[in-house]
Wavefront OBJ file of the C-alpha trace (Angstrom):
o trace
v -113.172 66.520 137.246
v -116.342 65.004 135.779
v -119.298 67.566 136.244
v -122.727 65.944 134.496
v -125.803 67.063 134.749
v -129.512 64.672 135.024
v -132.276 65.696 133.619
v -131.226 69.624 133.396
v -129.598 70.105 136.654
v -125.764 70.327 136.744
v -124.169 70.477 140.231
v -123.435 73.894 141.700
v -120.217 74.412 143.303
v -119.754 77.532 145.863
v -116.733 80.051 146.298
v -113.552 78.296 147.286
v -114.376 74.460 145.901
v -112.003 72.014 145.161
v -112.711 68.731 143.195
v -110.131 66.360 142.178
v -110.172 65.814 138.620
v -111.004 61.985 138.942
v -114.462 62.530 141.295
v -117.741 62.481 139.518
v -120.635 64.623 140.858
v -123.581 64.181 138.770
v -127.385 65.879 139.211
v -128.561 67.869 142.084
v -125.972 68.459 144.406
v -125.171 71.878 146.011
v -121.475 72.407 147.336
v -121.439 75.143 149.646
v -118.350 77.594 150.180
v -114.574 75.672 150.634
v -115.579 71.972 150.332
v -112.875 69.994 149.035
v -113.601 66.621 147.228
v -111.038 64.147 147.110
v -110.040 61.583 144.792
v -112.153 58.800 143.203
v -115.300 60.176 145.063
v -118.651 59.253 142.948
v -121.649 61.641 144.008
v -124.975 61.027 142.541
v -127.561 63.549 142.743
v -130.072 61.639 140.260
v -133.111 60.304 142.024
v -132.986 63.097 145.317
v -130.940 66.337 146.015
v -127.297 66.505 147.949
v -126.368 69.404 150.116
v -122.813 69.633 151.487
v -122.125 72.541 154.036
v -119.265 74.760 154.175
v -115.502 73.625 155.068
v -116.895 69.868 154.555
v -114.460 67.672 152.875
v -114.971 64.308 151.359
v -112.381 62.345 151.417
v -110.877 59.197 148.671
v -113.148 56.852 147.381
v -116.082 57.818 148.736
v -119.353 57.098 147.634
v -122.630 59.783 148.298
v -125.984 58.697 147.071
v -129.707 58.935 147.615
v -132.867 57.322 147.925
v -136.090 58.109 145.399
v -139.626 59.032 146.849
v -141.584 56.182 146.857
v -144.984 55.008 148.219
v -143.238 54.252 151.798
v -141.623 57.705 151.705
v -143.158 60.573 150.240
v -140.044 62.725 149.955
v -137.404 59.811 149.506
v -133.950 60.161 151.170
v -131.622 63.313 150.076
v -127.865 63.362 151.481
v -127.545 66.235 153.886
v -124.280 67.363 155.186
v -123.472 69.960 157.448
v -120.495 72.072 157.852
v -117.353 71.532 158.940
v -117.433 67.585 158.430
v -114.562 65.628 157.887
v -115.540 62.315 155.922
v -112.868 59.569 155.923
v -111.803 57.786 152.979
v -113.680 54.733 151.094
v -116.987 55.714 153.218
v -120.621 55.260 152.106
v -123.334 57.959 152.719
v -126.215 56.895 151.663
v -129.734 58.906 152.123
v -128.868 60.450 155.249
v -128.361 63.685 157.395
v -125.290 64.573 158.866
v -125.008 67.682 161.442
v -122.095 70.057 161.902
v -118.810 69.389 163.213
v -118.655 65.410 162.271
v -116.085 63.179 161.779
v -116.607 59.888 159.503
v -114.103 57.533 160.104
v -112.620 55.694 157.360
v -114.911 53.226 155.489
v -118.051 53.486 157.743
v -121.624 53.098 156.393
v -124.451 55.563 156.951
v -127.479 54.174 155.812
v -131.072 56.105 154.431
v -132.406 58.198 157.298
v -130.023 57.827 160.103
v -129.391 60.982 161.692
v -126.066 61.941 162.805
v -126.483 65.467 165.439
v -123.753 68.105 165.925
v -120.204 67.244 167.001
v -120.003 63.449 166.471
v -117.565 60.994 165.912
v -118.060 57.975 164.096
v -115.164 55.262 164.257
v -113.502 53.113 161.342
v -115.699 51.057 159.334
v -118.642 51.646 161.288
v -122.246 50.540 160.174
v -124.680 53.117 161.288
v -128.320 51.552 160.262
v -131.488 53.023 158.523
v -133.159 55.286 160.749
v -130.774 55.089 163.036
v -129.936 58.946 165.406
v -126.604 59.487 166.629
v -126.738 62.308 169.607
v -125.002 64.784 169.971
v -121.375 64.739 171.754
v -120.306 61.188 171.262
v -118.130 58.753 169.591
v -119.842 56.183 168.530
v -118.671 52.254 167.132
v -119.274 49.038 165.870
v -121.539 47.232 163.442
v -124.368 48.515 164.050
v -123.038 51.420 165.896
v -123.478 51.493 169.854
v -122.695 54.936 171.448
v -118.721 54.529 173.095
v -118.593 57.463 175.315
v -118.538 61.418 175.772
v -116.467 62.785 173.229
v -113.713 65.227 175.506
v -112.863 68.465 174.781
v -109.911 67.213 173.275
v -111.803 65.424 170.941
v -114.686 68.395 170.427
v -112.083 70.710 169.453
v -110.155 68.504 167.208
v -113.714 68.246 165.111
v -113.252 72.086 163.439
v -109.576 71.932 163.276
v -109.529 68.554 160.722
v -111.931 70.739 158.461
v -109.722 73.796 158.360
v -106.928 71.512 157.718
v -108.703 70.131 154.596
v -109.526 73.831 153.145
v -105.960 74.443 154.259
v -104.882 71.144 151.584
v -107.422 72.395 149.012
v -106.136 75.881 149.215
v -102.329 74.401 148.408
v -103.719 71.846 145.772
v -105.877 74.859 144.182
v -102.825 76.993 144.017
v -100.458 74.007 142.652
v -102.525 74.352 139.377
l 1 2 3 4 5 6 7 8 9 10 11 12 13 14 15 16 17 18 19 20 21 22 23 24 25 26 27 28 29 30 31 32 33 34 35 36 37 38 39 40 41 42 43 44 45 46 47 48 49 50 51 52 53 54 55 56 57 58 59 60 61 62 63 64 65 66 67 68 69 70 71 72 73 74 75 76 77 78 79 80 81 82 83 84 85 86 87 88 89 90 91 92 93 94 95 96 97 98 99 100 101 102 103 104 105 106 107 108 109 110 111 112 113 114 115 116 117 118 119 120 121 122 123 124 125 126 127 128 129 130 131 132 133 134 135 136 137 138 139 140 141 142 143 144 145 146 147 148 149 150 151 152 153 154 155 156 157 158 159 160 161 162 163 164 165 166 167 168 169 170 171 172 173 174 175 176 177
């Protein structure tokens, strides 16, 4: 794994972490306990900070980034993730703040300031726009997004269970070494 730090700061990584050797996490970013970080992922922490919550796993080919502060926004856009989120492969978070329990599907979008709430579902190559909030209990799709319908219980429950199945993977691929 490629570890760099920006101007001083060198990521943290929490109790239980597993990064592939081929992701790059560079500046300010905070991995909390038993995130797992998957191939080819790039993370830049250089211009604003990066939180990712417990159990959260990024998946292949993902790409996490921020936005500075600037004249239109005081504190720029930092990349905060919640716990127990399951991010699909070959997405792009960009700038925004994800809740707990979330799924990404693969290759969606989330652009600076959109606001994804608790226990969410966002489909396959989804766009979610600036600014944009995604409530909670729903699956939401398209480009832009437009809220589908109530997630069901199903669905709800299915949320924690992918992220214990990634620190489940992370746990075998940690022991494998």
């Amino acid at each position: 794994m490629t570890i760099r730090s920006y101007k001083g700061v060198t990521p943290a990584l929490g109790h239980g972490v597993y990064v592939d050797e081929s992701a790059v996490l560079i500046g300010d970013i905070e991995l909390s306990t038993d995130v797992s970080i998957w191939p080819l992922v790039a993370a830049r922490g250089d211009v604003n900070i990066i939180r990712i919550g417990a159990r959260t796993n990024i998946q292949d080919g993902t790409v996490l980034h921020v936005s500075r502060p600037s004249h239109k926004n005081a504190k720029g856009s930092p990349l905060i993730i919640g716990e127990d989120v399951t991010v699909g492969h070959k997405c792009m978070l960009h700038g925004c703040k994800l809740g707990n329990r979330i799924l990404v599907g693969m290759g969606a979008i989330v652009m600076d300031d959109a606001v994804v709430e608790d226990d969410v579902i966002i489909g396959a190559g989804s766009l979610v726009p600036p600014g944009k909030t995604l409530v909670t209990g729903y699956l939401y799709v398209g480009s832009p997004v437009k809220q589908a319908r109530p997630l069901n219980e199903a669905e709800l429950a299915f949320l924690s269970i992918s992220a214990q199945n990634y620190v489940v993977l992370k746990n075998e691929y940690q022991a494998d070494v």
